[in-house]
BALUM-239968 format. One line per 8 residues: number of its first residue (from 1); for each residue x, y, z of N, C-alpha, C. Coordinates in pm, whole numbers, plus 50000, padded with zeros to 5 digits. Layout:
% residues N
NUM> X Y Z X Y Z X Y Z ~ ... $
This chain:
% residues 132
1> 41161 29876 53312 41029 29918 53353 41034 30064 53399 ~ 40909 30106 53406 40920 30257 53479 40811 30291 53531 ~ 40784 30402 53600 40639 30431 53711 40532 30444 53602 ~ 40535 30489 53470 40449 30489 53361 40417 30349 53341 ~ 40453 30273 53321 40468 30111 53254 40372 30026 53372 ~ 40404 30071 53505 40337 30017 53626 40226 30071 53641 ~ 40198 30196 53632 40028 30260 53610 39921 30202 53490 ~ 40028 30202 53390 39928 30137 53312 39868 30016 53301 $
9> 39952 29930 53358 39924 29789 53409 39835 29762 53558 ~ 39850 29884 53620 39740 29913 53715 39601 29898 53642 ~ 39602 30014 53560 39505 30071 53514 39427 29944 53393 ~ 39479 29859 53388 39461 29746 53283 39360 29644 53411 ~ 39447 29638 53491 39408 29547 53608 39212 29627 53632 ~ 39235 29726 53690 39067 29773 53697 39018 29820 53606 ~ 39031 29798 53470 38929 29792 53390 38872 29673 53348 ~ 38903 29578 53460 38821 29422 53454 38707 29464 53568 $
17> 38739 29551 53641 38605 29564 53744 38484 29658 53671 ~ 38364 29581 53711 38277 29658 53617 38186 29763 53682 ~ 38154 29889 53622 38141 29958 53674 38170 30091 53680 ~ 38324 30118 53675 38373 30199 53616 38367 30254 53543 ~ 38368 30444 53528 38259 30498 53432 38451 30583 53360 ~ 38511 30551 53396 38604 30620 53314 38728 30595 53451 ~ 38916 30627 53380 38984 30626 53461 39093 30740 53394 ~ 39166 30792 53509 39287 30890 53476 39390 30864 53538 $
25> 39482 30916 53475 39641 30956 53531 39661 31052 53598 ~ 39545 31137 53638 39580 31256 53701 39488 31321 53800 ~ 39477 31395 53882 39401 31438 53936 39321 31511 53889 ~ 39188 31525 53837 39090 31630 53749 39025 31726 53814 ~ 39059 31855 53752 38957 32021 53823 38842 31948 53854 ~ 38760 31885 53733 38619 31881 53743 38604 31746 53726 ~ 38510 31644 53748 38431 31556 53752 38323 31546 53671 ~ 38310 31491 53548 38253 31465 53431 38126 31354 53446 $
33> 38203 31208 53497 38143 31106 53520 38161 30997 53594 ~ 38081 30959 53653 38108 30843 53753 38023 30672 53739 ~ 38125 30614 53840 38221 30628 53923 38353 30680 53829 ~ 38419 30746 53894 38530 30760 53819 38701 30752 53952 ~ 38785 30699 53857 38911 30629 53898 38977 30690 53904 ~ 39085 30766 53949 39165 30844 53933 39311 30827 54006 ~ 39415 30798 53964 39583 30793 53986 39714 30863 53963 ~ 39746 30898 54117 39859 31010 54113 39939 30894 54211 $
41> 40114 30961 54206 40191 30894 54283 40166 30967 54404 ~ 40179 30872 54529 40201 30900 54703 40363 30908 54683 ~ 40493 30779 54679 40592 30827 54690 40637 30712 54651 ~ 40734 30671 54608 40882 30581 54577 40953 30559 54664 ~ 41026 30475 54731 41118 30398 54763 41214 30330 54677 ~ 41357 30334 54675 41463 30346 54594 41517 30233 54655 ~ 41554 30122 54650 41619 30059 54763 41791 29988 54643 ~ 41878 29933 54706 41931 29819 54590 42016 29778 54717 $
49> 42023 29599 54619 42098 29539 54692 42186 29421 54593 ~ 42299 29508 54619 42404 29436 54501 42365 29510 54406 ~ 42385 29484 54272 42359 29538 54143 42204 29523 54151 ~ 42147 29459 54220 41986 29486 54178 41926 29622 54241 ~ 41871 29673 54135 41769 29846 54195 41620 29790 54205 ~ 41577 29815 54327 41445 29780 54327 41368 29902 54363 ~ 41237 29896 54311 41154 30075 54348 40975 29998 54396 ~ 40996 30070 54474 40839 30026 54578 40743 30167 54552 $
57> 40686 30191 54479 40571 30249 54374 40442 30262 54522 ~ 40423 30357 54587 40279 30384 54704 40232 30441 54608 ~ 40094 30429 54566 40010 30512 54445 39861 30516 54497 ~ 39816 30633 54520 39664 30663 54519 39577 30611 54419 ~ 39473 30574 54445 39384 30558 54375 39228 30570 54396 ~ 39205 30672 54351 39077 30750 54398 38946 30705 54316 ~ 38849 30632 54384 38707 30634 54299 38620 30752 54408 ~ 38579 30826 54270 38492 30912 54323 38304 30891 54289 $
65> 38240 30872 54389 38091 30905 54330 38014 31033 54411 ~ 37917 31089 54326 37863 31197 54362 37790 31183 54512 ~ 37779 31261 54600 37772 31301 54720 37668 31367 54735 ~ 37532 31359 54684 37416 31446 54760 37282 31347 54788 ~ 37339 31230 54813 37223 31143 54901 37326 31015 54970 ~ 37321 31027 55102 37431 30956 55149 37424 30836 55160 ~ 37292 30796 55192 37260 30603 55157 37291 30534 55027 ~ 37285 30657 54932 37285 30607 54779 37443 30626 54754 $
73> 37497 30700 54811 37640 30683 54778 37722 30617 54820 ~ 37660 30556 54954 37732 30453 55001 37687 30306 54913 ~ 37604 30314 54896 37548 30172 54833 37614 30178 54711 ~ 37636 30284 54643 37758 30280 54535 37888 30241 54513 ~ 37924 30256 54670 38067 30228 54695 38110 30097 54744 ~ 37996 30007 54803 38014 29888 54856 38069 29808 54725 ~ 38070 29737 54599 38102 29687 54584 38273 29698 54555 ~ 38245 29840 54533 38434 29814 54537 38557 29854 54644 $
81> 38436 29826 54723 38530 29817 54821 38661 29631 54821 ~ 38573 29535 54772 38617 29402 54745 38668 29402 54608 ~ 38580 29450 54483 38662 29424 54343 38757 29488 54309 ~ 38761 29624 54400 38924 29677 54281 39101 29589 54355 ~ 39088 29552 54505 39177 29463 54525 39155 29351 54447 ~ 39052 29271 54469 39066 29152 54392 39085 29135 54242 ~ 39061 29248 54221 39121 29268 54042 39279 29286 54027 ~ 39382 29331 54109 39512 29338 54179 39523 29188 54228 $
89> 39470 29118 54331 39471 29018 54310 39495 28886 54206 ~ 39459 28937 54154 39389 28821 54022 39497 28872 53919 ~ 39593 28917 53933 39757 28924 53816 39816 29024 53924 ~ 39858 28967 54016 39964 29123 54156 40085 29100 54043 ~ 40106 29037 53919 40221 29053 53821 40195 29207 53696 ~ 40064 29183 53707 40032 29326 53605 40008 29230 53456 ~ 40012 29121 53407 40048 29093 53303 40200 29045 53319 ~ 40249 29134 53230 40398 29107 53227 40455 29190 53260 $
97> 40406 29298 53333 40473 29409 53392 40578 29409 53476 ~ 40542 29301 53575 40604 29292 53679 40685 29138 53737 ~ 40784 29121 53593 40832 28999 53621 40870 28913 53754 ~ 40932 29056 53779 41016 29008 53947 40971 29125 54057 ~ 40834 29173 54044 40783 29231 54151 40627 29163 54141 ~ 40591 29210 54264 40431 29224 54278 40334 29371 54296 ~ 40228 29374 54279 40164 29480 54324 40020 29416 54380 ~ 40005 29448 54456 39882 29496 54600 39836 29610 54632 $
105> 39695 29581 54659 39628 29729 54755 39701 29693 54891 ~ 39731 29781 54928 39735 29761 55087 39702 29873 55160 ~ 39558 29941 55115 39514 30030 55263 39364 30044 55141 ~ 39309 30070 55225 39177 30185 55164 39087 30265 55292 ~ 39091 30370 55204 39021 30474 55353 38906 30533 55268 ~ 38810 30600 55345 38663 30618 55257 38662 30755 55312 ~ 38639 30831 55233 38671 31001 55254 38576 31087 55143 ~ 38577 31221 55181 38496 31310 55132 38576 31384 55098 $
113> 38572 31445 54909 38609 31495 54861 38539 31638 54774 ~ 38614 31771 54754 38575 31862 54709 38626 31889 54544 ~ 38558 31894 54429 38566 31898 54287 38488 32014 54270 ~ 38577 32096 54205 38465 32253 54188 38361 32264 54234 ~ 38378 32296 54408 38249 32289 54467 38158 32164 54478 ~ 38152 32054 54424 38084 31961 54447 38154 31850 54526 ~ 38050 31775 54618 38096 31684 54704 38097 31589 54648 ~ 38203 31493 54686 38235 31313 54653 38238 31244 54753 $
121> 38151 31171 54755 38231 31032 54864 38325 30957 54752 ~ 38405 30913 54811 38556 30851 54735 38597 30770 54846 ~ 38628 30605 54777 38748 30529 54838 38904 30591 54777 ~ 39000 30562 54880 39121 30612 54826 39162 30455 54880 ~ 39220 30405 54732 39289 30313 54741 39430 30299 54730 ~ 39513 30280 54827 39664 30248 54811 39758 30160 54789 ~ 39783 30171 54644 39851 30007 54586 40015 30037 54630 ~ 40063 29921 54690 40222 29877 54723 40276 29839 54554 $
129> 40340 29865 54473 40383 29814 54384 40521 29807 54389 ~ 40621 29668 54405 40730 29672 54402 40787 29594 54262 ~ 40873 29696 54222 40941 29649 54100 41091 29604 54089 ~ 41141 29475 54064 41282 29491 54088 41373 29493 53924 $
């Protein structure tokens, strides 16, 4: 397996939530369309014990929606605040990604973001993914 192989199986997992107006691998200059998804690594953990190598995958995951009416952007954001875990939920294996690991959200924080000058409200979601 590898940190590629685990994103994409992320990224498989929330495209069952509906809604979603597009998703990336990367952080984008500009903002095209929303809601939109977006995934960079936070950090790795290396661990082994015995011949087994295990790697614990912290990964951002950013939905962004546009920011110039604040009731309406929050009302945008309520539902996923519940479906993009429970879509993680509903295979924490990935498919077959993750024979002998799991993956989970385990944090989300609701924050304001800057895209060439334009404002976002954005959940940042933080998936635990451990792979052994």
């Amino acid at each position: 397996m590898s940190y590629a192989t685990v994103l994409t199986g992320m990224h498989v997992r929330f495209a069952t939530v509906s809604g979603i107006a597009a998703m990336l691998t990367y952080e984008p200059q500009t903002v095209q369309v929303s809601p939109l998804l977006y995934s960079v690594l936070d950090n790795v953990e290396i661990t082994r014990s015995g011949q087994v190598r295990a790697y614990r995958y912290r990964i951002l995951h950013r939905l962004l929606v546009p920011w110039q009416n604040n009731p309406q952007a929050e009302l945008l954001l309520i539902p996923y605040v519940n479906s993009i875990p429970a879509a993680v939920d509903a295979d924490p294996h990935l498919g077959t990604v993750l024979s002998s690991g799991i993956a989970e959200i385990e944090r989300i924080d609701a924050v304001y973001v800057t895209f060439a000058g334009v404002v976002f409200r954005a959940l940042d979601f933080y998936s635990n993914v451990l792979e052994k």
